[in-house]
Residue, then its C-alpha position, 0 to 999 in steps of 0.5 A: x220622430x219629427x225632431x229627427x226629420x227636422x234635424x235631418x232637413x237642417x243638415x241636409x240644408x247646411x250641406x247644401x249650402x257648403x257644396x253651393x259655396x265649394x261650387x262657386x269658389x270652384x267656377x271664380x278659380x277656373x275663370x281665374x278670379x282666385x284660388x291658390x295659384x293667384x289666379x291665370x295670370x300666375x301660370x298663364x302660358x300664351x297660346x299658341x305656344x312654338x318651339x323651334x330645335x335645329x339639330x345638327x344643322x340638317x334636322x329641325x324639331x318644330x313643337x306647337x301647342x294651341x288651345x283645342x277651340x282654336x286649333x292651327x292649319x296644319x298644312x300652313x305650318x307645314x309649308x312654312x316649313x318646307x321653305x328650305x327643308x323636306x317635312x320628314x314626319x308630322x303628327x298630333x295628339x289632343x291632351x285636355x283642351x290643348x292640341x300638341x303639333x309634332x313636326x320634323x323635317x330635314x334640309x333639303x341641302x345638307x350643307x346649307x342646313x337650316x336656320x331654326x331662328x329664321x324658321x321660328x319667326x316664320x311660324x310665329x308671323x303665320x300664327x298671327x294671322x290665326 
């Protein structure tokens, strides 16, 4: 009987043991000091992220994506768009630890149409100041 709690115990301390390793090896991947990938650096990706699409000279897609513990103002961004153009719809969705912005907006003159460069790089120098 006490050879098979002491077989027991000894498994059950190696089995410990492989979980405190996994455990440790799990925390160094997700700070990024290893793993398979490399590391953050291999898919890192810059927060906040800002896409900018003009379609057909008269509409603009805005896509913003930033990290949950430091979301973005949305109506600083939606000012930043009114600039030039009437904000048609805007919306958001939290996905992880990431926050995803949504914003259409429409000329206010058609045939003026917008700039989409001149919209990014307003967005982009708002979210600086973040």
């Amino acid at each position: 009987m006490q050879k098979d709690g002491r077989l027991w115990s000894q498994t059950a301390a190696a089995y410990i043991k492989q979980l405190k390793e996994r455990v440790d090896a799990l925390k160094r991947r997700k700070e990024g000091g290893g793993g398979r990938e490399g590391g953050a650096a291999a898919g890192a990706v810059r927060m906040p992220v800002v896409e900018v699409r003009c379609q057909d000279g008269a509409t603009l897609d805005a896509v913003l994506i930033s990290e949950a513990g430091r979301p973005l103002k949305l109506h600083e961004v939606m000012t930043a768009l009114e600039e030039g153009a009437e904000v048609v719809s805007a919306s958001f969705s939290v996905v992880a630890d990431k926050i995803f912005y949504t914003i259409h907006s429409q000329a206010l003159n058609p045939r003026i149409g917008l700039d989409a460069a001149r919209v990014s790089e307003r967005l982009h120098d708002l979210l600086l100041l973040v």
